[in-house]
PAZAPA-4460 file (N, C-alpha, C; in steps of 0.05 Angstrom, whole numbers, plus 32768, in hexadecimal, padded with zeros to 4 digits):
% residues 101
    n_x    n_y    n_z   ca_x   ca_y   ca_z    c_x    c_y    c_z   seq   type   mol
   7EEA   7941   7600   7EED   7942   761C   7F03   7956   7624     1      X     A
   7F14   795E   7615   7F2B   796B   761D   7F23   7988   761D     2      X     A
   7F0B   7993   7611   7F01   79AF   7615   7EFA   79AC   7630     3      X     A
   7EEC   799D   7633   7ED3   7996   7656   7EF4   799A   7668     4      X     A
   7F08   7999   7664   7F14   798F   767D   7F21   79B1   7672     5      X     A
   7F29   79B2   7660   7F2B   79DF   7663   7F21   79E4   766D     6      X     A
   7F01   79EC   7663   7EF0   79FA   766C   7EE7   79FC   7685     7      X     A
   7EF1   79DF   769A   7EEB   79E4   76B7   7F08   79EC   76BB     8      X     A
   7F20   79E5   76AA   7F31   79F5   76C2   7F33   7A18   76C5     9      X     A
   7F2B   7A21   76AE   7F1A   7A3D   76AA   7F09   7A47   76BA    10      X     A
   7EF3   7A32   76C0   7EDD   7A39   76CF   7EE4   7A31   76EB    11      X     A
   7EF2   7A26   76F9   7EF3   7A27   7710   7F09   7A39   7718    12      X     A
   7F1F   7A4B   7716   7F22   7A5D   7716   7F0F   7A7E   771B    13      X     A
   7F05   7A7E   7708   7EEF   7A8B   76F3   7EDF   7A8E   771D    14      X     A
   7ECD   7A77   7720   7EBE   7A6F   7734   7ECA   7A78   774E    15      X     A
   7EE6   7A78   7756   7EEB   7A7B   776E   7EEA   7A92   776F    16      X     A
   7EF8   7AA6   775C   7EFD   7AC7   7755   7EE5   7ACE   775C    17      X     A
   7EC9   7ACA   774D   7EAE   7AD4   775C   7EAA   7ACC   7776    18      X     A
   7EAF   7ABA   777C   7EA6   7AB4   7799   7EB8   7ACA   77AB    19      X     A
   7ECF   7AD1   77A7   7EDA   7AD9   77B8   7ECF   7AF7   77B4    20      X     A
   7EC8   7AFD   779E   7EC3   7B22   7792   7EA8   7B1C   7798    21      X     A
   7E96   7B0B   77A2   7E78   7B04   77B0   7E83   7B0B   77CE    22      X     A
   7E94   7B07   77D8   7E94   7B05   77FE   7EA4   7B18   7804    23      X     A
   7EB7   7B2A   77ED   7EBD   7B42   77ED   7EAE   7B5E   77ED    24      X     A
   7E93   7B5B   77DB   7E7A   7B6A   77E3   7E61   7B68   77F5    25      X     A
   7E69   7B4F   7806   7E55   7B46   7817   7E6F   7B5B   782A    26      X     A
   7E7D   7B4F   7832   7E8B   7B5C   7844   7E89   7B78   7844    27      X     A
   7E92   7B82   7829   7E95   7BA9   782C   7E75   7BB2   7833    28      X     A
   7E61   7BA9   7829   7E45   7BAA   7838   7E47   7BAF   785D    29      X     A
   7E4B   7B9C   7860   7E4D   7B9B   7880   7E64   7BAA   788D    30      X     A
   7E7D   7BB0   7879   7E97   7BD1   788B   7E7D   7BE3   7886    31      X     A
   7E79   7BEE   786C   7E6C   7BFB   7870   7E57   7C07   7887    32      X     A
   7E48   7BF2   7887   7E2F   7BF0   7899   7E44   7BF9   78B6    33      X     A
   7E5A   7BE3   78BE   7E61   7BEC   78D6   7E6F   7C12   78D2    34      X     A
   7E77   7C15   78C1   7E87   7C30   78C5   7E71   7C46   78C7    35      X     A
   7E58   7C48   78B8   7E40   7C52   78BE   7E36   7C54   78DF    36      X     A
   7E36   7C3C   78E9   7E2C   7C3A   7905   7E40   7C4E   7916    37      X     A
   7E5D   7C4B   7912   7E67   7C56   7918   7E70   7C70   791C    38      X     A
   7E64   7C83   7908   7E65   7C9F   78FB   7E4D   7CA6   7906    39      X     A
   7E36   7C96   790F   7E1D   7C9E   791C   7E20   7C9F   793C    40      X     A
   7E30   7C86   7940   7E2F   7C8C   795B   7E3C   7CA6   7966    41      X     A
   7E59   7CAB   795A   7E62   7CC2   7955   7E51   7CE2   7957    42      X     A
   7E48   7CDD   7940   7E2B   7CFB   7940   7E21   7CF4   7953    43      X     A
   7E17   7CE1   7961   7E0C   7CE4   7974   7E14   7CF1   7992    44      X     A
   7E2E   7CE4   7999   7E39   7CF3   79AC   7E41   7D0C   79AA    45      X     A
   7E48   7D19   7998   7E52   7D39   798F   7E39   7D44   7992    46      X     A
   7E1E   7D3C   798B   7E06   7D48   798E   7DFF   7D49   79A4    47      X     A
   7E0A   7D36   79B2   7E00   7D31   79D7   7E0D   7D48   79E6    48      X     A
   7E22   7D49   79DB   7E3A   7D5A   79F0   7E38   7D7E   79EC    49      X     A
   7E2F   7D74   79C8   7E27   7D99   79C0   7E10   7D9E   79D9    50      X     A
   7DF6   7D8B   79DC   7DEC   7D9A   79E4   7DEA   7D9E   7A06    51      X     A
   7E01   7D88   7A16   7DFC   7D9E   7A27   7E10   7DB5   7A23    52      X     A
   7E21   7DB2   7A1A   7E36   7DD2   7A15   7E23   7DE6   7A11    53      X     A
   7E14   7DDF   7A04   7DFC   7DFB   79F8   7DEA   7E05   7A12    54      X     A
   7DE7   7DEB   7A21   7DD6   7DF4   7A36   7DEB   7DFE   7A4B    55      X     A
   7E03   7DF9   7A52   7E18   7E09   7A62   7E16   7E21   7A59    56      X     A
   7E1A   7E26   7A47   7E1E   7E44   7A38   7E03   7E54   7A35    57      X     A
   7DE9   7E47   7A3E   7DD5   7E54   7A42   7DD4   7E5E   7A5F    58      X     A
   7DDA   7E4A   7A71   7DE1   7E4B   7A90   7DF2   7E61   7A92    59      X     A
   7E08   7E67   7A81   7E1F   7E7B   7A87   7E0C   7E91   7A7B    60      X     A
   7E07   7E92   7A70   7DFA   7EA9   7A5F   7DE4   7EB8   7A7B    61      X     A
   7DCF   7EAD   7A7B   7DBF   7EAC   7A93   7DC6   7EB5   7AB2    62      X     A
   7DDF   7EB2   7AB7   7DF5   7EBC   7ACF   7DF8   7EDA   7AC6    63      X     A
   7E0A   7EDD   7AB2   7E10   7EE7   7AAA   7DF6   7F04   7AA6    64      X     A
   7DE4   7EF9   7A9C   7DC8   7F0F   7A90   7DC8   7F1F   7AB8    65      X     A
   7DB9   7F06   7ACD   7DBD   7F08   7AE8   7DD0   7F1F   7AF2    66      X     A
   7DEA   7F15   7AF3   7DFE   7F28   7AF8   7DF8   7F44   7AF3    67      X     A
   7DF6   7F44   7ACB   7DF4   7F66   7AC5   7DD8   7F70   7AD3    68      X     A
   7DC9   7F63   7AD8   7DA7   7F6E   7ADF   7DB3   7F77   7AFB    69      X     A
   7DBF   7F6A   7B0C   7DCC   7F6C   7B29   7DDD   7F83   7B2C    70      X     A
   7DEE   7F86   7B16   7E04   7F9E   7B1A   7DF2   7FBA   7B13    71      X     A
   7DE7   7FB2   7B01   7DD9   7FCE   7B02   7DC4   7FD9   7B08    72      X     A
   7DB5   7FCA   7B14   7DA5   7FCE   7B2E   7DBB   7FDC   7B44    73      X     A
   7DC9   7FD0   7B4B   7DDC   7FE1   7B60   7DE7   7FF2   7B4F    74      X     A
   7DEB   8001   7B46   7DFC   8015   7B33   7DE2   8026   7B37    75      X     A
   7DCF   8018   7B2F   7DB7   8030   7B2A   7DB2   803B   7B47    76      X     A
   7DB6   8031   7B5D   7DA4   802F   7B74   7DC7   8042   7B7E    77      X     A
   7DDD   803E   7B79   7DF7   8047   7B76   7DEB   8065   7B7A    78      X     A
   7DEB   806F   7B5D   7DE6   808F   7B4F   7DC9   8093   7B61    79      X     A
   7DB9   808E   7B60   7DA0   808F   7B6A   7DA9   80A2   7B90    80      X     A
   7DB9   8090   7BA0   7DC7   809A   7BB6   7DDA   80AF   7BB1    81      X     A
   7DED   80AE   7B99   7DF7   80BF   7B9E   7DF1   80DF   7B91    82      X     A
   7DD5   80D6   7B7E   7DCC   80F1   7B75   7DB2   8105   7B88    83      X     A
   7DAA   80EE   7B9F   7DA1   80F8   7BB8   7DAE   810B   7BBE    84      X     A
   7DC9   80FC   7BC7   7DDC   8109   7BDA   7DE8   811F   7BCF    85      X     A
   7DEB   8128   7BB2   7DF4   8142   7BA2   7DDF   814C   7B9A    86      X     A
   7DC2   8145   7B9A   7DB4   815A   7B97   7DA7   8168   7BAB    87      X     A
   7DAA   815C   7BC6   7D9B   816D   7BDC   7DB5   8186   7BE3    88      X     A
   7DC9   817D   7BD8   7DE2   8191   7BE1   7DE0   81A9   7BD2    89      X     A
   7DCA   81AA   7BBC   7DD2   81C8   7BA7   7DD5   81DD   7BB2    90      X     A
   7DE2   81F4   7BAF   7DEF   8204   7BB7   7DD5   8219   7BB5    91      X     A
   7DC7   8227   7BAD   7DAF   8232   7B9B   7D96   8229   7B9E    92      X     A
   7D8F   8218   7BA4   7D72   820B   7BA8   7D77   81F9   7BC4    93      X     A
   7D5D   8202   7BCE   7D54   81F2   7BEF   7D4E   81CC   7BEC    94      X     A
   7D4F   81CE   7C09   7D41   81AB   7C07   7D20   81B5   7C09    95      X     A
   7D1A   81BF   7C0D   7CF3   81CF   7C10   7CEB   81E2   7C01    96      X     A
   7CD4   81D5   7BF4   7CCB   81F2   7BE0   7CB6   8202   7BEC    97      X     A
   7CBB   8214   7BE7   7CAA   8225   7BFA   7C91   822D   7BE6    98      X     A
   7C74   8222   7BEB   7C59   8224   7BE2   7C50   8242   7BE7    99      X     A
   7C51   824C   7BFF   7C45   8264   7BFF   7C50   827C   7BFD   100      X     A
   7C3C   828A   7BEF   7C3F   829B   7BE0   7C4B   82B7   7BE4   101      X     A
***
């Protein structure tokens, strides 16, 4: 009888150690699981926010394209007036060409 009363004080020791290294991997299962949710929700908002930044920066872009089409339309329409106005002035050649002969 005196083994039987070792061997449980061995084994119940022995018994609690797993139990507790059992609810120590039940547990890191479930940080895990939560720190995952968490790193997703994450990507998720950075992906939300990239994309409207991306769409601002298309909007700016788009202004921007606008603008240059705008400025040089007037630049062109600019020279256009003022190469009127310096070429009817040539010193050497008429505003009328004269057809007959």
């Amino acid at each position: 009888m005196s083994w039987k009363s070792v061997e449980m004080q061995v084994a119940l020791p022995r018994v609690q150690d797993a139990a507790k290294m059992q609810e120590q991997l039940q547990q890191r299962g479930q940080q895990t699981q939560e720190l995952l949710a968490a790193a997703q929700k994450n990507l998720e908002e950075v992906k939300r926010k990239q994309v409207n930044h991306s769409v601002n920066k298309a909007d700016v872009s788009n202004k921007a394209k606008k603008e240059k089409q705008f400025n040089s339309r007037n630049d062109q329409e600019k020279k256009k007036t003022d190469e009127d106005k310096t070429g009817n002035d040539h010193p050497f050649l008429g505003r009328k060409i004269d057809f007959s002969g």
